[in-house]
N, C-alpha and C positions, 0 to 999 in steps of 0.2 A: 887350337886344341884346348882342350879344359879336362879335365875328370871330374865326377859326379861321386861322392860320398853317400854310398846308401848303407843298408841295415836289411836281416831280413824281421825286424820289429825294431817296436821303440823300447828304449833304455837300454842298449848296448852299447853306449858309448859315443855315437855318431858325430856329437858336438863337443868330449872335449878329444877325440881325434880328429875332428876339425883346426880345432883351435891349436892343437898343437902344432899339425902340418903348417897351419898360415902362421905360426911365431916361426917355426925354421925358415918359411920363405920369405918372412920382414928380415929375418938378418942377414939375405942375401941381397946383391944388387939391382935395381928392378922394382917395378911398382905389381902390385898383387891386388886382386880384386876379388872378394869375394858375393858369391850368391848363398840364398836360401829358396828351397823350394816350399811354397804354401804361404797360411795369411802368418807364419808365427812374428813375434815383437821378438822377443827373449832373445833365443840366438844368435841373431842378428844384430846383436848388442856387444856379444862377445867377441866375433867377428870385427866390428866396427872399433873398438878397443885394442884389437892385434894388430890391424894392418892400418888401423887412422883413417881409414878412407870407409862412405859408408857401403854396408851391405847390402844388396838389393834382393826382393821377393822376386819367385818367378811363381805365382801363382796364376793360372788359366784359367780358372774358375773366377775369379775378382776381374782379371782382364781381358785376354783372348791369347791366342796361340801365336796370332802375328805379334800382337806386341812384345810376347816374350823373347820372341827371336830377334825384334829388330834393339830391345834395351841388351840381351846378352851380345851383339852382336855392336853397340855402341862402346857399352865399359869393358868389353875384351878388346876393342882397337888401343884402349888408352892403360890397355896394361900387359906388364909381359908375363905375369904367370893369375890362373882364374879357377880359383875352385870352387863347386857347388857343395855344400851341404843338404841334401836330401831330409824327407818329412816321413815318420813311422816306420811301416815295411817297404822294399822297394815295391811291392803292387800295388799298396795299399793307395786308392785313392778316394776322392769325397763320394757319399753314402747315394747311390743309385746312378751315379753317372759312371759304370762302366768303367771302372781305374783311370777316370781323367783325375788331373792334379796329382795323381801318383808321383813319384821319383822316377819312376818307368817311361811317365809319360812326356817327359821335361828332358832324357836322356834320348828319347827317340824323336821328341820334335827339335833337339838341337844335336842330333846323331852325336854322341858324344858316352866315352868309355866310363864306367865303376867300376869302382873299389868298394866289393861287396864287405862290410862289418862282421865279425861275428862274435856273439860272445861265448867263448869257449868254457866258463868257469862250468860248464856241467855234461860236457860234451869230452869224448874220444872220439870212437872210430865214426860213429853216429855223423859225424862232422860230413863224410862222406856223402852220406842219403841227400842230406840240407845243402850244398855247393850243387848237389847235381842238380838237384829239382832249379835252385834258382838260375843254373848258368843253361838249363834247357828247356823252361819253359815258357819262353819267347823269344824264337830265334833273329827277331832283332833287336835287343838287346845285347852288346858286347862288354861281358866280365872281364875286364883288364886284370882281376887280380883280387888275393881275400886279404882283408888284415886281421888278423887272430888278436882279440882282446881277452885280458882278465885271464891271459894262459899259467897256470900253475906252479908249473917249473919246468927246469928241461926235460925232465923225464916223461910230461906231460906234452909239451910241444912237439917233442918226439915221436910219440905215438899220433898226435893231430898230424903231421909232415906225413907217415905210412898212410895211413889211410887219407890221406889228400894225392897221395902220387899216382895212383892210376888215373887221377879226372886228367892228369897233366895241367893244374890250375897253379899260376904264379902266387907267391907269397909274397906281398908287397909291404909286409906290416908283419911283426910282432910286440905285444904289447902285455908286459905280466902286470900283475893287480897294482894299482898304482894308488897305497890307501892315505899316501901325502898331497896327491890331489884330486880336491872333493869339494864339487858345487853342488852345496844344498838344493833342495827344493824346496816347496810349500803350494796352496794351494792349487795355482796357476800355470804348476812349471818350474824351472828353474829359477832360482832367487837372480834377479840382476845382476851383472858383473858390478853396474855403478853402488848398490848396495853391500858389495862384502869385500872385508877389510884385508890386507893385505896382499892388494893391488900386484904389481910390483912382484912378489914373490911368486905368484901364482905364473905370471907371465914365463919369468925363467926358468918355472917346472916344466912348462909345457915347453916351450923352445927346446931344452935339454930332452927329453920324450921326444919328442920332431926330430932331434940332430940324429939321434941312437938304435932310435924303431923305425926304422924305415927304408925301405932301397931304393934307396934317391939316384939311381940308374936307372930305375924303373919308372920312378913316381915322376921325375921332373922333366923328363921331355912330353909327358901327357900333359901337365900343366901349363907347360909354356905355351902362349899365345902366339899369334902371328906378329904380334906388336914385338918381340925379340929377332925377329928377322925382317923384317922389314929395312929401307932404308931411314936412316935416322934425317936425312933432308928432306923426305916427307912427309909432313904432319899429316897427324890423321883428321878427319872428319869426321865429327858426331852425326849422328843422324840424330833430327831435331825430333823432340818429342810431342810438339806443340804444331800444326800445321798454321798457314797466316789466316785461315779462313776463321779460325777459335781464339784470336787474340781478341784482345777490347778493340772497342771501336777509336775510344780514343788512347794514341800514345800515352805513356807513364814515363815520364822524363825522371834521372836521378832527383832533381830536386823537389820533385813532387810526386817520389811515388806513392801507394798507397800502404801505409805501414801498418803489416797483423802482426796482432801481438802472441807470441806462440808460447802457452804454459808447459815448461819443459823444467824437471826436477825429477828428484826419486820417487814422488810421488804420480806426475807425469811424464809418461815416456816414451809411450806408443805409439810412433809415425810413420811412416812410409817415405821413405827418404827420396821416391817420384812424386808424392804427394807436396812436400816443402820443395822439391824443382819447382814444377810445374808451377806454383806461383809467385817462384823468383823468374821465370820462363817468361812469364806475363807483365812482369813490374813491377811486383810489389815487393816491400823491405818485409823481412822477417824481424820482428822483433822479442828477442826470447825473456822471460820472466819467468818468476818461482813464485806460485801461490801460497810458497811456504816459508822463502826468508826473505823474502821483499815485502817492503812495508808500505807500496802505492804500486798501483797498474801502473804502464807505460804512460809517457804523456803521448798526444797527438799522433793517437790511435785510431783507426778507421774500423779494424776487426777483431775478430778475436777466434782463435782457434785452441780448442780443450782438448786434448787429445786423452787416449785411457793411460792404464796406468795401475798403481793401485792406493789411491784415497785408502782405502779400508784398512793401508798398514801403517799410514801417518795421516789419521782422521783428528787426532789429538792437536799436530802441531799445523793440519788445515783450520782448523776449527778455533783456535786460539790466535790464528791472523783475524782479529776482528775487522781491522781499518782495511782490508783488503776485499773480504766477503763484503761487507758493505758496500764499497768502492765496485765492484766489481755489481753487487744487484744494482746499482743505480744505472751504470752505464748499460747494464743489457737493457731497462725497463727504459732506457732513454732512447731505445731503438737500434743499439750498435750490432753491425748484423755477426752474430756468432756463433759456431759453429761445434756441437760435443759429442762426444763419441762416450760410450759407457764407462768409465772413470771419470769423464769430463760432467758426464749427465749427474753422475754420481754425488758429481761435487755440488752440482746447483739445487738438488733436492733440498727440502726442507732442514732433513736431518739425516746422518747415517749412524746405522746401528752394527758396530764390529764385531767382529768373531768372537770376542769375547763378550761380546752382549751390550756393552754400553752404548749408549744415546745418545752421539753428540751433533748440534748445530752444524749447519754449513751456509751455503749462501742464499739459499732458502726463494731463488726465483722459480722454481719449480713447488708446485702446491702438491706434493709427493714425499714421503718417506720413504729412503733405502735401509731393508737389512741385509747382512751375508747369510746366506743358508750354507747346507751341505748337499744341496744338490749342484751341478755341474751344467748348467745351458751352453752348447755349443754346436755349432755346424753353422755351415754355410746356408743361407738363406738369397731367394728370391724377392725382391721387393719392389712393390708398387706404390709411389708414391701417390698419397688422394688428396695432396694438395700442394699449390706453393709454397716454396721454403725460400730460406735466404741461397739452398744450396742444389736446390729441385727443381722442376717443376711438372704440376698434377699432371699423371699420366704415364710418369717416366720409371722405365723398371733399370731395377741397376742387379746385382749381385752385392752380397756382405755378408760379414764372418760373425756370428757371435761367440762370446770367449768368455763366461762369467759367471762366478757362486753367489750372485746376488739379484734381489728382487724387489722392484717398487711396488706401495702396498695398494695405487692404484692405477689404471692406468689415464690417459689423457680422454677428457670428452670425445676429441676429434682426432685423433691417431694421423700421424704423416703416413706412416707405411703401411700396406697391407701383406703379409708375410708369408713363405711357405718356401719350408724345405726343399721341396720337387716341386715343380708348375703342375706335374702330370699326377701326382699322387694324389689318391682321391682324399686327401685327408681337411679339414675346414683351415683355411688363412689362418693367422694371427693378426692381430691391429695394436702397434705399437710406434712409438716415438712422441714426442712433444715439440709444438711450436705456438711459442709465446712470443710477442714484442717482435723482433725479427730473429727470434732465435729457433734455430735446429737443433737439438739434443735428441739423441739414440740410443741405444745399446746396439746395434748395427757399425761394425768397423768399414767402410769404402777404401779402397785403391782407385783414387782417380786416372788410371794408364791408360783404359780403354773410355774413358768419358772424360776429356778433357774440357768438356761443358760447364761438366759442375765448378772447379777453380774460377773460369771465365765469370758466370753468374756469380759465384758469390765474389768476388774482386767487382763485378759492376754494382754489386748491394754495397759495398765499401765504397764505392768512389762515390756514389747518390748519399752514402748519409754526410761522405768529408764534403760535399757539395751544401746540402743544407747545412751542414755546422759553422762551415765560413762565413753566413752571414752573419753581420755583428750583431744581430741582434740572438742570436744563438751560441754564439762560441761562447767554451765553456774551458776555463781553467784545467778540470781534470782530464780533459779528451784532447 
């Protein structure tokens, strides 16, 4: 069993009565695993921060419906309590598909109960109308229970509990205004957990919230997994993610695996935590770096993976690593096959222009200039690759997320992707991406769960260039 954390909208609180629940159940005995439903980075973060262990997408849309069942059904064996955090309203799902990637649609492909959110700061009896509609308009869907946020006082919760009593709906949550803990936003969402300061404090506000608001009579036999009943003299079995037919051809022995090097800091951060399996799955060493206080790439590198992030809130102290941007165009232009995503893409442009207006240098292998606007690009996209990449190949349609308030001032002569919101909508493609040298840069996010091809390809572009580099007449000190 698991419970589902939904909402009937976003910004009622969903994520830090998330986080709170999973600090109570870190302090308990037992290992806890959490999900998010959809492409989001950010909460998944917070998540990963409470219980140490990463958070996982269940996004259908990025993958398919089988894989989402058979990952929630691999990291709920290896843990004994598992809860979801749910994406906007609970119906709400991506734009013409029919509430698939909903929270609705994640609860019903892994039949599993919610704990509908609500935020009461402007709500009484009204409370009633809003539980009915959501606990009866889809009767497969199972309402475990409401947690009342942002309630007033008792005099207020009072009157919510009257006109909640006829639906006969459980109260599994009360939760009054909590204005000592508060995670900022900004452009993109919630500001990182890794970016604000006093760590530490924040955690035992939410634990304490967890211990107090909650009917952990209620709450914790839903969350408990079978991995608590179970016997403890049989290990469980992962189900493998990677079938043997998708592995490289040749083995990746520890002493010769293929080593990418992963740019991971405040300013990158956005991965997919089956994304970094999947090519430990395969053989390769991860090797993690900061573009921003390391003063040389990895040595005896074969890849490179950029992940997004946000460049545009530490463009100052990317742009002021000279020895690294430099270090860093030589080896893409030297054919290292590499691999970015929209912060990543961000950082190889010529130059980025911040919120605030300034113009500063970056690593300049892209003949493109980024600014941040005030518009908003986002949704899930179709795409068609029209050529070979280090991570593609022409022909191949994948799914991907866009996430971004920014915009290059041109785009590529020869675009990798061919683009479009709906396949079926009559509306013209888009032609976006770049590929230079052996590099894939995008503004396009992938979850490789349901294409376990593309890691394979590109780990076989990494083992062909560690193949040419070991000739002595090639090897090179920095690689």
């Amino acid at each position: 069993m698991s419970l589902v954390i939904a909402a009937d909208r976003s910004g009622v609180g969903k994520t830090t009565i998330t986080a709170a629940i999973l600090a109570s159940l870190q302090a308990r005995p037992g290992v806890v695993q959490s999900f998010k439903v959809g492409p989001d980075y950010i909460d998944p973060m917070f998540h990963t921060v409470v219980t140490h262990r990463p958070c996982r997408n269940l996004d259908p849309i990025l993958t398919s419906d089988h894989y989402i069942q058979k990952l929630f059904q691999t990291h709920t064996r290896q843990s004994d309590y598992a809860l979801i955090e749910g994406v906007m309203g609970l119906f709400d799902g991506a734009i013409g598909q029919d509430g698939r990637g909903s929270t609705a649609h994640i609860a019903r492909l892994l039949n599993l109960p919610i704990a509908l959110v609500l935020d009461c700061s402007r709500l009484s009896d009204s409370i009633a109308a809003l539980v009915h509609g959501y606990t009866s308009f889809d009767p497969q869907i199972q309402i475990a229970g409401v947690i009342l946020n942002r309630v007033g006082s008792d005099r207020h919760l009072q009157s919510l509990k009257l006109a909640l009593q006829p639906l006969s709906v459980r109260i599994v949550g009360v939760l009054q205004r909590q204005p000592s803990i508060h995670i900022p936003n900004r452009h993109l969402g919630l500001v990182p957990i890794e970016e604000l300061e006093g760590t530490e404090g924040l955690l035992q506000q939410l634990a304490t919230v967890g211990n107090c608001c909650f009917d952990w009579s209620v709450l914790l036999p839903l969350l408990a997994t079978s991995a608590s009943s179970r016997p403890q003299d049989v290990p469980p079995l992962p189900a493998p993610y990677i079938s043997p037919q998708t592995r490289p051809h040749h083995s990746l022995q520890p002493s010769s695996a293929i080593r990418v090097a992963i740019a991971r800091d405040v300013a990158f951060s956005f991965y997919y935590a089956d994304n970094l399996d999947q090519l430990r799955q395969l053989g390769a060493e991860l090797v993690y770096w900061s573009p921003i206080n390391d003063k040389a790439l990895p040595i005896n590198i074969h890849g490179l993976y950029l992940g997004g992030g946000f460049p545009e809130m530490f463009a100052v102290e990317l742009s002021q690593n000279l020895a690294v941007r430099q270090a860093l165009k030589n080896v893409i232009q030297a054919g290292l096959p590499t691999y970015a995503e929209c912060g990543g893409l961000m950082y190889l442009c010529e130059s980025l222009q911040t919120l605030e207006g300034h113009s500063l240098p970056m690593v300049g292998v892209l003949p493109t200039n980024v600014k941040m606007t005030k518009r908003l690009t986002l949704g899930y996209r179709c795409a068609i690759a029209t050529q070979d990449t280090p991570l593609l190949t022409a022909g191949t349609t994948v799914w991907g997320h866009e996430f971004h308030h920014s915009q290059l001032d041109h785009i590529a002569e020869n675009p990798i992707y061919t683009l479009a919101a709906n396949p079926s909508a009559a509306t013209l493609p888009q032609m976006e991406g770049w590929h230079l040298y052996n590099l894939h840069a995008s503004y396009l996010h992938l979850h490789w769960g349901h294409h376990p091809e593309l890691p394979q390809r590109f780990l076989q572009q990494c083992q062909s260039f560690r193949h040419d580099m070991d000739g002595p007449e090639n090897r090179t000190q920095h690689l």
